[in-house]
N, C-alpha and C positions, 0 to 999 in steps of 0.2 A: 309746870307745863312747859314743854317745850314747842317753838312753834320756830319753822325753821326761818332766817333770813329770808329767801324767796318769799313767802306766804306775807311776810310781816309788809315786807316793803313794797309788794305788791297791793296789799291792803291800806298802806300810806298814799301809795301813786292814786290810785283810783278816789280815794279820799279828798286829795289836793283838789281829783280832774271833777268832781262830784261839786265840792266846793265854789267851783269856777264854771257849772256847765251853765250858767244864763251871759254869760260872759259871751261876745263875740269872738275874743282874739284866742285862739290855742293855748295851750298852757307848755312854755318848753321847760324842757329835760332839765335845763341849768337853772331852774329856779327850784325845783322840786329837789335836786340834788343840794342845793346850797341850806334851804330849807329846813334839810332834813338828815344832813348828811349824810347820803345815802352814795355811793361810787358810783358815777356816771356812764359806765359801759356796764357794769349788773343791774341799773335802772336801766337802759334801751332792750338788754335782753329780755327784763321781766313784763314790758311795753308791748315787745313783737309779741310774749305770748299770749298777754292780753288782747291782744287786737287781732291774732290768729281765732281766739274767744270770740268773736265779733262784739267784744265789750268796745272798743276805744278806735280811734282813728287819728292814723296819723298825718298829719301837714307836714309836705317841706316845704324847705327857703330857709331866708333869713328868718322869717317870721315864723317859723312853722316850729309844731309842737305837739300838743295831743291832747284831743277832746275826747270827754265821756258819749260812748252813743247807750250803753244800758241804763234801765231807769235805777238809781240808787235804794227804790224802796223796795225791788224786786232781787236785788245781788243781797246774796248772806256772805257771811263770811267763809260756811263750808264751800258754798260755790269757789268762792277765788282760790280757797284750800286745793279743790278738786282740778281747776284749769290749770294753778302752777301744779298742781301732780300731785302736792302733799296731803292729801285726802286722810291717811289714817292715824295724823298726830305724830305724836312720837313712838308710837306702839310698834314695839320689834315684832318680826317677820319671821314666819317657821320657816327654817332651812332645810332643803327639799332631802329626802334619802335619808334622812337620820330617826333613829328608832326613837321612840319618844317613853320616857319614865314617867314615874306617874308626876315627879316635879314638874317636869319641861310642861307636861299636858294644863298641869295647872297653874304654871305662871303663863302661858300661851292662854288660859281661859280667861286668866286676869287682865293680860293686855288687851284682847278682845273688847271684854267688857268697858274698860278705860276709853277706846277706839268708840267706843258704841257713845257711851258718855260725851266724849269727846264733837263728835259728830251732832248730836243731838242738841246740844250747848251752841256749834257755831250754825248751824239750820234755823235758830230762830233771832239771831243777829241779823239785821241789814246794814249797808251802808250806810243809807240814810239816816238811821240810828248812831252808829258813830260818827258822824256828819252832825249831826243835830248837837250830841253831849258835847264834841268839841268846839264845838261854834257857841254853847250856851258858856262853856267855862273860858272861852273867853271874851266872849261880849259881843262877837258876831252875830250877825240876822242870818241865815239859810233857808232857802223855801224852795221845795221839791216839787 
């Protein structure tokens, strides 16, 4: 399965900020990126989209960084899929004007159906759920 970088690392960020939301102090960008290795200017890109989401908020300053405002048990995975844009997986796209054979019609059925799969798989994921399996594997407390 392919799940592209944006989705992946946006689904890390919100993890970190989920991890951290009973926390007063914001959580910055250079810790998540250090973390996680993640590049530091395609982590603030995938931040504004989230918070464009009304998922997250941002603090400046010195201190500033970015807290969760969605509740972790309510975001699945297809959501964050849907707000960074990659809602339908990897699943190729019928290209407009072209006559379709009965292959193209049936490998286009096939992706479909993959996409539908796909969908259905990350809709019953929440955050909080991968918040929780990573917090139990590694010996963290987490409480939502």
């Amino acid at each position: 399965m392919l799940v592209s970088a944006r989705v992946h690392y946006a689904s890390i960020a919100l993890s970190e900020l989920a991890r951290r939301k009973t926390q007063s102090a914001p959580v910055a960008v250079r810790e998540i990126t250090a973390k996680h290795d993640i590049p530091g200017p395609f982590l603030v890109q995938i931040l504004q989209t989230l918070r464009s989401a009304g998922w997250v908020q941002s603090i400046r300053g010195s201190q500033g960084g970015y807290r969760l405002l969605a509740d972790p048990s309510e975001l699945t995975l297809l959501d964050i899929a849907e707000a960074i844009g990659c809602a339908d997986g990897a699943a190729p796209k019928e290209a407009a004007g072209t006559e379709k054979t009965l292959l193209d019609r049936e490998l286009q059925s096939s992706w479909d159906r993959a996409g539908d799969a796909w969908r259905k798989v990350l809709s019953g994921i929440t955050l909080a759920e991968i918040v929780e399996r990573a917090s139990a594997e590694d010996g963290t407390m987490f409480y939502i």
